[in-house]
N, C-alpha and C positions, 0 to 999 in steps of 0.2 A: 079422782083426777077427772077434769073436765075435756070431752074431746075437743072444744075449742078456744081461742081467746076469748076471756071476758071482758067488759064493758072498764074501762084505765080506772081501778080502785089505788091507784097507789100514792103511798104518802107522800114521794120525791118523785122527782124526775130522773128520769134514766140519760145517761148520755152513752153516746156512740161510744164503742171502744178499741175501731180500726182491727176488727177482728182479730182478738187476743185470741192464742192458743190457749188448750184447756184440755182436761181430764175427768170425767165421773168414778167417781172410786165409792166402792160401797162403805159402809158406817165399820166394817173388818179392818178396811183397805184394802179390799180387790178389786182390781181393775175391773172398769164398764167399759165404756167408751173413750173419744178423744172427741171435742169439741171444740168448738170456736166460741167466746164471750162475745154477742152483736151490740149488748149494753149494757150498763152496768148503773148500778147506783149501790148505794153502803149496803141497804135493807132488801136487795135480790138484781137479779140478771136474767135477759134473753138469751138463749145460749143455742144452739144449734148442734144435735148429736151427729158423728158419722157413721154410719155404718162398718163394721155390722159388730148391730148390738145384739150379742147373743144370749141375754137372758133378758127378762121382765125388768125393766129400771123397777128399784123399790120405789118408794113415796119419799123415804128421806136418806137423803148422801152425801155427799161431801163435793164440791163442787172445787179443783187442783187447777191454781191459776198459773202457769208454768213459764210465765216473766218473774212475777213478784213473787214466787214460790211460797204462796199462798194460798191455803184449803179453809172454805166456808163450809160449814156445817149448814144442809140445805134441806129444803122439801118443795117437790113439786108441785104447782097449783095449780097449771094448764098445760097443756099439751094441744098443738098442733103440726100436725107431720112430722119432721124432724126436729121442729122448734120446740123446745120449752121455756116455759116461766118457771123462776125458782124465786124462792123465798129465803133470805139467811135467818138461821132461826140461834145465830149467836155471832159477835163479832169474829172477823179473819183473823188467822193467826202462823204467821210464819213457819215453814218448817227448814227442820235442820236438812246441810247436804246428804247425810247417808238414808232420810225420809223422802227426798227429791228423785234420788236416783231409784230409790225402790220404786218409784210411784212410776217414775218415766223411763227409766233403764233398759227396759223388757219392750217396751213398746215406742209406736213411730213418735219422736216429739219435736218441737220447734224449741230451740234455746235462743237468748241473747246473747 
């Protein structure tokens, strides 16, 4: 993991995405953090973790979009302060409601 932003390798463009709420959940499903999406495009997202992350984020997780109750299977590729770059390393895929509430249940979340 790099400690800061690299030089814009990406294959799309990212568009703003009004600060979606969000969740890091490890490759288990256990809870990391709560985040904000700052962009998004199909093939990765800017995201912003909050505090407090209390363990080491792995290299690759799952990234829990908590509008469209949707988890991208991700991997880290830069890190800056609280920001990260992710990469989706397979298409997003819905999950069921009794997968939603596990995910967001337990912890602080923003619904629609």
């Amino acid at each position: 993991m790099q400690a800061e932003t690299p030089p814009n390798r990406r294959r799309e463009g990212r568009r703003k995405t009004r600060l979606r709420p969000g969740k890091l959940v490890t490759e288990g499903g256990e809870f990391l953090c709560d985040c904000t999406v700052i962009e998004r495009s199909q093939s990765g997202a800017r995201i912003r973790a909050f505090a407090p992350v209390t363990t080491l984020l792995p290299e690759d997780l799952f990234l829990f979009e908590e509008i469209e109750s949707y988890k991208h299977r991700a991997r880290i590729v830069w890190a800056s302060g609280a920001e990260l770059g992710l990469v989706f390393l397979a298409p997003g895929f819905a999950v069921d409601d009794q997968e939603r509430n596990r995910i967001a249940g337990r912890f602080y979340a923003v619904s629609d």
